[in-house]
ZAMIBA-384815 format. One record per residue (C-alpha): residue number from 1; residue in one letter; y, x, z. Coordinates in Angstrom, 2 decimals, always signed. Example, Ala and Ser with C-alpha at 12.3 -4.5 7.8 and 13.67 -1.06 7.14 Angstrom:
% ZAMIBA-384815
[fitor 1,A,[-4.50,+12.30,+7.80]];
[fitor 2,S,[-1.06,+13.67,+7.14]];
% end
This chain:
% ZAMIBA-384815
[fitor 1,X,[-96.38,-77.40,+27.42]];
[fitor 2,X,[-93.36,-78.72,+29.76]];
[fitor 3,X,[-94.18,-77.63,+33.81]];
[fitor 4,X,[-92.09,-77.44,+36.23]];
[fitor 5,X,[-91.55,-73.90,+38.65]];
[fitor 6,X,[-90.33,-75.75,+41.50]];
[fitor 7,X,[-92.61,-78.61,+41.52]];
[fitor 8,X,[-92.28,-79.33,+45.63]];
[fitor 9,X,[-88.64,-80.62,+44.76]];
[fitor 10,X,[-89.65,-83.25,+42.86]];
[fitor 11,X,[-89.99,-84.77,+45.90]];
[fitor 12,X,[-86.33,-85.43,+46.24]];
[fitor 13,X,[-87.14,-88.53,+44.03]];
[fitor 14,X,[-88.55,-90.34,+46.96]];
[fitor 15,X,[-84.62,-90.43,+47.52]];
[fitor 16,X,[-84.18,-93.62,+44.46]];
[fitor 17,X,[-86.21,-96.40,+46.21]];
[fitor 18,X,[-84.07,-95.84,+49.03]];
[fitor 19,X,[-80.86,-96.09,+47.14]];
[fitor 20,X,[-82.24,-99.14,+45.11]];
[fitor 21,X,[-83.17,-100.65,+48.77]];
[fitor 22,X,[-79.75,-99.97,+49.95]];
[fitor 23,X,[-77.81,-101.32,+46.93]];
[fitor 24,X,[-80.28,-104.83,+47.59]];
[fitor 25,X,[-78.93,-104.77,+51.38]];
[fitor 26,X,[-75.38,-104.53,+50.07]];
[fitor 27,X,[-75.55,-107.29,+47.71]];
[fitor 28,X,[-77.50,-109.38,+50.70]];
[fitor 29,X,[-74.97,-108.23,+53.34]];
[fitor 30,X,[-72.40,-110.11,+50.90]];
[fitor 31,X,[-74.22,-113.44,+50.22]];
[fitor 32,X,[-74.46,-113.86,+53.86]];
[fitor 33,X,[-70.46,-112.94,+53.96]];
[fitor 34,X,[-69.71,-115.71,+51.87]];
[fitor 35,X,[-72.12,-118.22,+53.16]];
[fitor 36,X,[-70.07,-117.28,+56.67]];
[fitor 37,X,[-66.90,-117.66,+55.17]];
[fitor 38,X,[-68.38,-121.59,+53.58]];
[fitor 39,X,[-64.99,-122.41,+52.03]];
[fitor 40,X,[-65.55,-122.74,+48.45]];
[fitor 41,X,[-61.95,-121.76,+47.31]];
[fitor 42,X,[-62.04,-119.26,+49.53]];
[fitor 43,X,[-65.23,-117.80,+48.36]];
[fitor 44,X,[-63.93,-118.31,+44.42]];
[fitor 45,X,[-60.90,-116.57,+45.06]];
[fitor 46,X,[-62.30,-113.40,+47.08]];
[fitor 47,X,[-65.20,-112.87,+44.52]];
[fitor 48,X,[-63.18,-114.21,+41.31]];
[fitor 49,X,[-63.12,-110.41,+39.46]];
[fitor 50,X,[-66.76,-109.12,+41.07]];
[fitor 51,X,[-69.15,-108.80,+38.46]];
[fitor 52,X,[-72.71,-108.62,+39.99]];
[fitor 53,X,[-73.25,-107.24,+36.35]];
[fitor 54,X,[-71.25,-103.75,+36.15]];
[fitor 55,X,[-72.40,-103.11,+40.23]];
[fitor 56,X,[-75.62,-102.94,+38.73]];
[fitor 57,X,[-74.98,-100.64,+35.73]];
[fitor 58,X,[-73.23,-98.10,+38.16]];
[fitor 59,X,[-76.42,-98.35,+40.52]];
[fitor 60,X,[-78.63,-97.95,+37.57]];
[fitor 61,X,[-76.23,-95.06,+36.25]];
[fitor 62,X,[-76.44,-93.69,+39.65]];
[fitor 63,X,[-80.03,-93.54,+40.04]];
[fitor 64,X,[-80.85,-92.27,+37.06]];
[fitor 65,X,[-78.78,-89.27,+37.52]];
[fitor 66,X,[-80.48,-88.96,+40.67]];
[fitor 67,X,[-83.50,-88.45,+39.07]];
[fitor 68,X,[-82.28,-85.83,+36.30]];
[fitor 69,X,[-80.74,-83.82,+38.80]];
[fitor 70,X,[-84.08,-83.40,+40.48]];
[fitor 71,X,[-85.91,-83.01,+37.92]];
[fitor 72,X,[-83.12,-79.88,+36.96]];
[fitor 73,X,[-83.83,-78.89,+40.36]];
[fitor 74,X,[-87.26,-78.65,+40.08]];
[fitor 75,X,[-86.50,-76.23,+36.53]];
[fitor 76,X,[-88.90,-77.78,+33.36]];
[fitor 77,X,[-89.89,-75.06,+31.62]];
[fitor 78,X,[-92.09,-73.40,+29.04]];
[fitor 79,X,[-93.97,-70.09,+28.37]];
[fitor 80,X,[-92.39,-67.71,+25.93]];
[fitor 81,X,[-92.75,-64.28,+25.33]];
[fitor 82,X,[-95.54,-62.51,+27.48]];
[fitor 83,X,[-96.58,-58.93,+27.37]];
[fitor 84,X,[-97.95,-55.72,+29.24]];
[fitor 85,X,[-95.79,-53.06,+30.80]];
[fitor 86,X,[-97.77,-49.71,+31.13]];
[fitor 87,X,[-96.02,-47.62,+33.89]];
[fitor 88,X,[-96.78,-43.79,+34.29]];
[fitor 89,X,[-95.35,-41.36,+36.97]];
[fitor 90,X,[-96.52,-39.28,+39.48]];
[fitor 91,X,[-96.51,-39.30,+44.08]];
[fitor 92,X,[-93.62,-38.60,+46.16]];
[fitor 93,X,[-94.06,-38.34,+49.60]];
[fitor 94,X,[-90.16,-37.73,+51.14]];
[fitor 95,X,[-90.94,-36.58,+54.26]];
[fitor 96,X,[-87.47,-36.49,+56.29]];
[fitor 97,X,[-86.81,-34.86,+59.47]];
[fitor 98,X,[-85.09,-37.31,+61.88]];
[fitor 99,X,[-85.22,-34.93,+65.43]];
[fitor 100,X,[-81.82,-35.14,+67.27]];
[fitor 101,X,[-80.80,-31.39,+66.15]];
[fitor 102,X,[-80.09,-33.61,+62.82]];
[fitor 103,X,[-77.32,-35.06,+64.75]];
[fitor 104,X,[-75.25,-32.12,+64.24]];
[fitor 105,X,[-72.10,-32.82,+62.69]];
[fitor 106,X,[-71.70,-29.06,+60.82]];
[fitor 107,X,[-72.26,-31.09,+57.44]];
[fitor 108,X,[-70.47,-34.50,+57.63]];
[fitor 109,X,[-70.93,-36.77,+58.61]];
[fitor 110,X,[-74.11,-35.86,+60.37]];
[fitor 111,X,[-77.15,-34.18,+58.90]];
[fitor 112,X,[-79.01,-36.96,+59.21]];
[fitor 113,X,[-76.44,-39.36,+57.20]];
[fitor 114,X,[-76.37,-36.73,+54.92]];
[fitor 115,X,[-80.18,-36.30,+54.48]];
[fitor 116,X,[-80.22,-40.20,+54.12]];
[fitor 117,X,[-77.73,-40.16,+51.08]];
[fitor 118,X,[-80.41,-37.70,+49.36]];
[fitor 119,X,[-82.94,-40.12,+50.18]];
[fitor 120,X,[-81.12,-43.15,+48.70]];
[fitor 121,X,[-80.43,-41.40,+45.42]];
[fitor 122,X,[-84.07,-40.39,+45.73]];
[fitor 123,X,[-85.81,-43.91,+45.86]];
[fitor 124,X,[-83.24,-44.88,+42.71]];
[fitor 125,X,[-84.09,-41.93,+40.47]];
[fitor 126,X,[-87.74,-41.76,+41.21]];
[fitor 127,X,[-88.21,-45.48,+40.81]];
[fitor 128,X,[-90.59,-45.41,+37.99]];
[fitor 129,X,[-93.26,-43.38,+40.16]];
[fitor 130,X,[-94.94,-43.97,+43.53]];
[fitor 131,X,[-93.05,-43.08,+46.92]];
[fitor 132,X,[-93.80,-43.12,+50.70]];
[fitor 133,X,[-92.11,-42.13,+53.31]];
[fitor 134,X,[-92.54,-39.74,+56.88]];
[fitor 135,X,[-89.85,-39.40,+59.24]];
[fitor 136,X,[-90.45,-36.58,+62.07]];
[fitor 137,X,[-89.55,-35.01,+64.98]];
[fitor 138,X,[-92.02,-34.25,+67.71]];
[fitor 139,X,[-94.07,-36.47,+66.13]];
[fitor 140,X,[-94.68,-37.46,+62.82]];
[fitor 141,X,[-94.91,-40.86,+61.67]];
[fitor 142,X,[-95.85,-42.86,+58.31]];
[fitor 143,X,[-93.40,-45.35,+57.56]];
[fitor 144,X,[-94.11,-46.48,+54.16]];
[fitor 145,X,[-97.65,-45.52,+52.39]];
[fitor 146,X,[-97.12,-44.91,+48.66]];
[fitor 147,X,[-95.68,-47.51,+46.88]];
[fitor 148,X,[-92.82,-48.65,+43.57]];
[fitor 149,X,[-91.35,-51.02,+46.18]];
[fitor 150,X,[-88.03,-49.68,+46.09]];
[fitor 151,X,[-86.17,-52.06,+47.81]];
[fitor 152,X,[-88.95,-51.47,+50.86]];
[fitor 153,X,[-87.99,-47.75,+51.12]];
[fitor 154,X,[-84.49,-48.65,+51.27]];
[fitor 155,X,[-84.97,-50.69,+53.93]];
[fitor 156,X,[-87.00,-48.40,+56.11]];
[fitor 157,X,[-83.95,-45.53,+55.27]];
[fitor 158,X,[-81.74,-47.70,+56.99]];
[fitor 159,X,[-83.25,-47.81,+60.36]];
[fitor 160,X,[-84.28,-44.25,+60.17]];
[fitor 161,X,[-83.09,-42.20,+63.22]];
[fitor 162,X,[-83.82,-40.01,+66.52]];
[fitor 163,X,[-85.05,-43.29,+68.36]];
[fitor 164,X,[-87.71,-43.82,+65.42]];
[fitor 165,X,[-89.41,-41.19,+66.92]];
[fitor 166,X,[-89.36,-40.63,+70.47]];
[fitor 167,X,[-90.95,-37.17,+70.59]];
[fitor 168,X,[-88.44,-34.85,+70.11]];
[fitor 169,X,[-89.25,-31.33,+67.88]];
[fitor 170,X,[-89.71,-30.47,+64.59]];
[fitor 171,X,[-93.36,-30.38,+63.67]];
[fitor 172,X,[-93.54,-29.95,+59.92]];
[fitor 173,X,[-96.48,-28.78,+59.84]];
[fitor 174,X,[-98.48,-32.39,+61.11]];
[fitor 175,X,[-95.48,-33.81,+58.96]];
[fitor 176,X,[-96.96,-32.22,+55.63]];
[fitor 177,X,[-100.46,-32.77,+56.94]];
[fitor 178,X,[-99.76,-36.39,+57.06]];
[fitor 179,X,[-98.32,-36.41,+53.94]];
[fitor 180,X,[-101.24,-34.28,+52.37]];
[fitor 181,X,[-103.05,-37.07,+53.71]];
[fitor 182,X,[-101.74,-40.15,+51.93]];
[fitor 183,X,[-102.52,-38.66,+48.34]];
[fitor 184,X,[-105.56,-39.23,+46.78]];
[fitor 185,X,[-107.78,-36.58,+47.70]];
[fitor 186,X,[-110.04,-36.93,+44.37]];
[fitor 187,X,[-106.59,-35.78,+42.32]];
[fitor 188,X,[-106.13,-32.59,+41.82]];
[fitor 189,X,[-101.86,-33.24,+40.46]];
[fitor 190,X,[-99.51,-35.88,+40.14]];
[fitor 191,X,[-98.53,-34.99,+43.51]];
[fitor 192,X,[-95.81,-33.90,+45.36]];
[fitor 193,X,[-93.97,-33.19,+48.46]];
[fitor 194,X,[-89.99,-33.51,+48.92]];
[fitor 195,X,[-88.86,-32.03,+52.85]];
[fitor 196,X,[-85.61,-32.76,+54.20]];
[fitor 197,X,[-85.30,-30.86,+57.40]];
[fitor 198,X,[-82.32,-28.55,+59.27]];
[fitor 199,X,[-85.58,-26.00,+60.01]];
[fitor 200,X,[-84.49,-25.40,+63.25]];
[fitor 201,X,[-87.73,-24.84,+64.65]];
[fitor 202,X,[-90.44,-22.22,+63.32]];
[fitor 203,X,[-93.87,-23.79,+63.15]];
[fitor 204,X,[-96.34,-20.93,+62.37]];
[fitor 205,X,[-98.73,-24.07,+60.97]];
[fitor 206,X,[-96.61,-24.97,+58.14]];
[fitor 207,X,[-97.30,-22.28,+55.75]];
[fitor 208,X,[-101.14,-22.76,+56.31]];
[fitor 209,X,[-100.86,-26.06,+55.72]];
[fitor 210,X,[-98.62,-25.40,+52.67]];
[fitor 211,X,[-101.77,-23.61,+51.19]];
[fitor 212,X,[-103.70,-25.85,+51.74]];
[fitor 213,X,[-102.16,-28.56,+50.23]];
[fitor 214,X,[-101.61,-26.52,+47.06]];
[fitor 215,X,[-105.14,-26.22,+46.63]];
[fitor 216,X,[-105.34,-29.70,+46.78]];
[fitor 217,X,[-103.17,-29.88,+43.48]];
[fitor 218,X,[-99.64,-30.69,+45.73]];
[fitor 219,X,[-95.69,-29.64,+44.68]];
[fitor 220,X,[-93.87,-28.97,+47.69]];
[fitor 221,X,[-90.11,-28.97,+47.60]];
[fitor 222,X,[-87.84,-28.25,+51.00]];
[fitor 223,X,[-84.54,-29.34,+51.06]];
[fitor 224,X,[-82.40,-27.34,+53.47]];
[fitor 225,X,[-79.52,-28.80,+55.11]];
[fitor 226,X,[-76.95,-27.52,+58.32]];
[fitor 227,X,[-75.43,-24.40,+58.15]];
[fitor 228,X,[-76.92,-20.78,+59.33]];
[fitor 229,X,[-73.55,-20.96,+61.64]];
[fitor 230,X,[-75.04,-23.80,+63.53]];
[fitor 231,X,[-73.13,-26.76,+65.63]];
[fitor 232,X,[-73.79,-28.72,+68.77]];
[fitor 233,X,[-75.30,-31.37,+69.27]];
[fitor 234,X,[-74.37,-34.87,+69.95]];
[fitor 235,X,[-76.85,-36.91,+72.34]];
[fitor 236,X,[-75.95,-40.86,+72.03]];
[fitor 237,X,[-78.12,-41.15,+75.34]];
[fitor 238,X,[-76.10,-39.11,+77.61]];
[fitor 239,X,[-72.49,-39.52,+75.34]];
[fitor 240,X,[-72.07,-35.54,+75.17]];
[fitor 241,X,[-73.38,-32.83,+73.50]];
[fitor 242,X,[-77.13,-31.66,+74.10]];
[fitor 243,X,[-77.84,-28.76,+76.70]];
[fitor 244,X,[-81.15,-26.84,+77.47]];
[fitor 245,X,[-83.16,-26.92,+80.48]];
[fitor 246,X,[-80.19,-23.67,+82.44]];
[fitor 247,X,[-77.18,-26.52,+81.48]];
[fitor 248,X,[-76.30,-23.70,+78.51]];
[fitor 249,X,[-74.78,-26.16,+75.17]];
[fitor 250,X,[-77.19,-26.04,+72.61]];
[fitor 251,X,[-76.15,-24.54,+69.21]];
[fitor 252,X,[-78.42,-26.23,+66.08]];
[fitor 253,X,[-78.74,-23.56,+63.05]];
[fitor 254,X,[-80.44,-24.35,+59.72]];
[fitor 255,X,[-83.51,-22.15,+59.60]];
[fitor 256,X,[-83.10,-21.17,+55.59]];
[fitor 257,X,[-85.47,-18.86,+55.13]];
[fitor 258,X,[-88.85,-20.98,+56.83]];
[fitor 259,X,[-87.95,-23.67,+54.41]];
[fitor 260,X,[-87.27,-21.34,+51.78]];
[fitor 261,X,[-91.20,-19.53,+52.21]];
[fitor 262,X,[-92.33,-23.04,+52.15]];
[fitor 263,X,[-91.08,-24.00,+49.20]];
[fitor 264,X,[-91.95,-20.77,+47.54]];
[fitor 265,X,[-95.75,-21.33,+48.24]];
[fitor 266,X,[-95.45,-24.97,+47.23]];
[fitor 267,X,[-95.38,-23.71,+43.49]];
[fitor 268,X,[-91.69,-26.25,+44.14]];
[fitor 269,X,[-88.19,-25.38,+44.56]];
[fitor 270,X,[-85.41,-25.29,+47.32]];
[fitor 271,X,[-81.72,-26.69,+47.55]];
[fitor 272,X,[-79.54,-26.26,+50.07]];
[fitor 273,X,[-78.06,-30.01,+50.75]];
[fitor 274,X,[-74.34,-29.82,+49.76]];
[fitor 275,X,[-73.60,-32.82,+46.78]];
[fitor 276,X,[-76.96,-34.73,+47.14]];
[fitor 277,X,[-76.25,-36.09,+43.53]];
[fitor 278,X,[-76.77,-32.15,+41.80]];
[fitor 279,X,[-79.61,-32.22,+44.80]];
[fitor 280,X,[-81.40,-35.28,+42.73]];
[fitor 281,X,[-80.82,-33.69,+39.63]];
[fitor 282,X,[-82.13,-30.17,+40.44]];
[fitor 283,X,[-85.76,-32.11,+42.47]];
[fitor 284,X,[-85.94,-34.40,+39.45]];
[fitor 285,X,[-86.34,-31.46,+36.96]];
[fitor 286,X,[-88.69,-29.71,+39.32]];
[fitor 287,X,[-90.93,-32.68,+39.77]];
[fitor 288,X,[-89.98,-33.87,+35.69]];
[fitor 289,X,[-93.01,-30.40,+35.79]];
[fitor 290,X,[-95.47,-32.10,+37.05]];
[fitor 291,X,[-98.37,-34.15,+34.94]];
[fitor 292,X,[-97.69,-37.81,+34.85]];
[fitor 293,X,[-100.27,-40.10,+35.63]];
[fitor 294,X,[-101.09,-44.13,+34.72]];
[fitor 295,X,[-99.72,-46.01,+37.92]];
[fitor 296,X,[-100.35,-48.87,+37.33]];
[fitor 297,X,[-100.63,-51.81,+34.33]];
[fitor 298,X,[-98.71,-54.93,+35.15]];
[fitor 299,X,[-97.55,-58.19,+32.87]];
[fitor 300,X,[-94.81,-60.53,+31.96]];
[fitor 301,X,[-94.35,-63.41,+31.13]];
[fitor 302,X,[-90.36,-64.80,+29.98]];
[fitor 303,X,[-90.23,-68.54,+30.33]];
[fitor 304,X,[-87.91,-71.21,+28.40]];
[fitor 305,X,[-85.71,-73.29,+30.77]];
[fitor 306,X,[-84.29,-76.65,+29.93]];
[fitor 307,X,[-82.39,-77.65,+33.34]];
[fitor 308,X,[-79.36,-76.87,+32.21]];
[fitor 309,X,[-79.99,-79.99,+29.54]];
[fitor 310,X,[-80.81,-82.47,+32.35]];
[fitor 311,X,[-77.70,-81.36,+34.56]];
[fitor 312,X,[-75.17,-82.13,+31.34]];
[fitor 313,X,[-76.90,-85.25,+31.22]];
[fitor 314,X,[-76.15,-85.79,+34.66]];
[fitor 315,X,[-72.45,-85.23,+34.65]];
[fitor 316,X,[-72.09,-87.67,+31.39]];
[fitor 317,X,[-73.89,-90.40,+33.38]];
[fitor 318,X,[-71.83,-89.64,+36.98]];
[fitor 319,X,[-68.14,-89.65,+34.91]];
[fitor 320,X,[-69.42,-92.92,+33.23]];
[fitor 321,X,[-70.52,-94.18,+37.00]];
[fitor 322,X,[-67.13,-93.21,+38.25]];
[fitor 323,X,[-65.26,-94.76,+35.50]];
[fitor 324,X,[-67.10,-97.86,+35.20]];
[fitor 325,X,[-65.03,-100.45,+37.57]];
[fitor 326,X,[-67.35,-102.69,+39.87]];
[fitor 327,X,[-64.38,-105.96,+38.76]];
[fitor 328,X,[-64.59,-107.96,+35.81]];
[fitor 329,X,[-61.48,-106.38,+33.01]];
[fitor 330,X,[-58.56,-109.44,+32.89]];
[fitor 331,X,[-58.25,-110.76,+29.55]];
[fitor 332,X,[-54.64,-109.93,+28.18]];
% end
C-alpha cells in the first residue's frame, strides 16, 4: 500500500489554487486592458494571434506538474523487504587522559592529538560493540555512557582537551573507578577497559582498583604514550611552556612501567603509542579474547520508492509547457 515518508510536504499543494487564482487575475487584468483601449480595430489587431485556448493548456500543464513534483517531494512509497539484525559484541570504556602534561610535543604532534588518532580508529573498529567514553585529569569525567552511536563518540573526541577538565592531575585511579562503574555490575565479562595516558603521575589507588575491577569480570588495557626522555610543556593559557611552583621548566616523562603493572593485572595488554593503526590492531586481538555478548536486537525495513516516476513526468509536462506557444500557429 502507496504512503508517503514526507507527508508534511504535501502541503506545498496549497501552492495550485493560488496559481489558478493568479492565471484568472491575468486573463481579467487583460479584459479590462482592452475595454480601456475601446477601439475595436485596435483591440482585433493587438489580440489577433492570442489564443485564450493554448494559455490555458500551459496553465493546466503547469499546475499539474506542480502537483507531481510535490507529490515526488513528499516520496510515495511501499514496504519491501523487512528483517531482524542480531548484533553481538562486548563494552569498551576508552578512558583517555586529557591533563595538560598531554600537551607535550615529544610525540607529534602532541600527545593528546596523538592519543585522539587512537581513539578515532578505535570508535571505527569497535563499531559493532558498545563504547563510552572518560576523559581525565584531576578529575575524571563521563562523557559518553555506553553506547553503538559512533558518530556521538566522534563528536565528543573532537572537543576533547585540557579545558574539558579543569582540574589538573592524573587520577587514574577515580578514572577506572568511573569506568568500573558504567558496566553492568550483574556481568561478570564482556567487559573491558582501554587507558590512554602519558602516566606521568603515580597513583598508589590504581592497582587496587585494577583488582578490583578484575574481580568484577573487567579487561584492562593501558596504552602508553610520550617518551621516558620526557619534553616540556606547552601552556595555551600563559603562551609558554609550564613551570612548577620555584619557576624551574617542567619536564613531562611517560611513566612506562605504572601503566605497564596495570595492564599486567588487568589480565589485558600494553602498547606503547607509536603507529596508532598496529595500536588498533594489537587492542582488537586482545579484546577479539573476550566473550561476546547479545547487544542488542534491532529491525529493518527497505522501502520501494516511486518519486523518481513522478519527477520524469514532471519534466515531460514542463518541456511541453515551455514549448507550447501562448499565439495561435499562422496558416501557411
Amino acid at each position: 500500500m502507496f504512503h508517503f515518508e514526507n507527508i508534511f510536504l504535501l502541503a506545498g499543494l496549497a501552492a495550485v489554487p493560488v496559481i489558478i487564482l493568479l492565471y484568472l487575475a491575468i486573463l481579467r487584468w487583460k479584459k479590462k486592458t482592452a475595454i480601456k483601449i475601446g477601439d475595436p480595430a485596435i483591440i482585433s489587431g493587438l489580440t489577433r494571434n492570442f489564443s485564450a485556448q493554448r494559455y490555458f493548456i500551459k496553465m493546466v500543464l503547469a499546475c499539474t506538474a506542480l502537483v507531481l513534483l510535490v507529490v515526488a517531494a513528499a516520496n510515495p512509497r511501499t514496504k519491501g523487504e523487512s528483517g531482524n539484525v542480531n548484533r553481538k559484541g562486548v563494552d569498551v570504556m576508552i578512558v583517555m587522559d586529557v591533563s595538560k602534561s598531554m600537551l607535550a610535543q615529544d610525540v607529534k604532534p602532541n600527545r593528546l592529538e596523538k592519543a585522539k588518532q587512537l581513539v578515532s580508529l578505535l570508535i571505527e573498529d569497535l563499531a559493532d560493540n558498545r563504547i563510552g567514553l572518560i576523559w581525565f585529569a584531576g578529575r575524571a569525567y563521563l562523557q559518553m555512557p555506553l553506547t553503538t552511536d559512533v558518530s556521538a563518540a566522534k563528536m565528543y573526541l573532537q572537543n576533547a582537551g585540557p579545558e574539558a577538565v579543569p582540574t589538573q592531575g592524573t587520577v587514574i585511579g577515580e578514572a577506572l573507578r568511573m569506568a568500573g562503574s558504567s558496566f553492568n555490575s550483574k556481568e561478570k565479562k564482556h567487559k573491558a577497559i582501554i587507558l590512554i595516558s602519558d602516566g606521568e603521575d603515580h597513583d598508589p589507588e590504581a592497582l587496587n582498583i585494577t583488582r578490583q575491577l578484575v574481580e568484577s569480570g573487567v579487561m584492562i588495557n593501558t596504552v602508553g604514550i610520550g617518551s621516558p626522555e620526557g619534553a616540556t610543556i606547552f601552556d595555551p593559557l600563559t603562551n609558554d611552556t609550564k613551570r612548577d611552583a620555584n619557576g624551574n621548566t617542567v619536564i613531562s616523562k611517560l611513566n612506562e612501567a605504572q601503566l605497564r603493572e596495570l595492564a599486567q593485572q588487568g589480565n589485558g595488554v600494553y602498547v606503547y603509542l607509536q603507529d596508532a593503526g598496529s595500536a588498533v590492531k594489537t587492542l582488537a586481538e586482545q579484546l577479539g579474547s573476550i566473550e561476546q555478548k547479545q547487544l542488542q536486537d534491532s529491525s529493518f525495513i527497505q522501502y520501494n520508492t516511486y518519486f523518481y516516476y513522478f519527477l520524469a513526468v514532471v519534466l515531460l509536462l514542463l518541456l511541453v509547457e515551455l514549448f507550447t506557444p501562448e499565439r495561435k500557429i499562422s496558416a501557411a
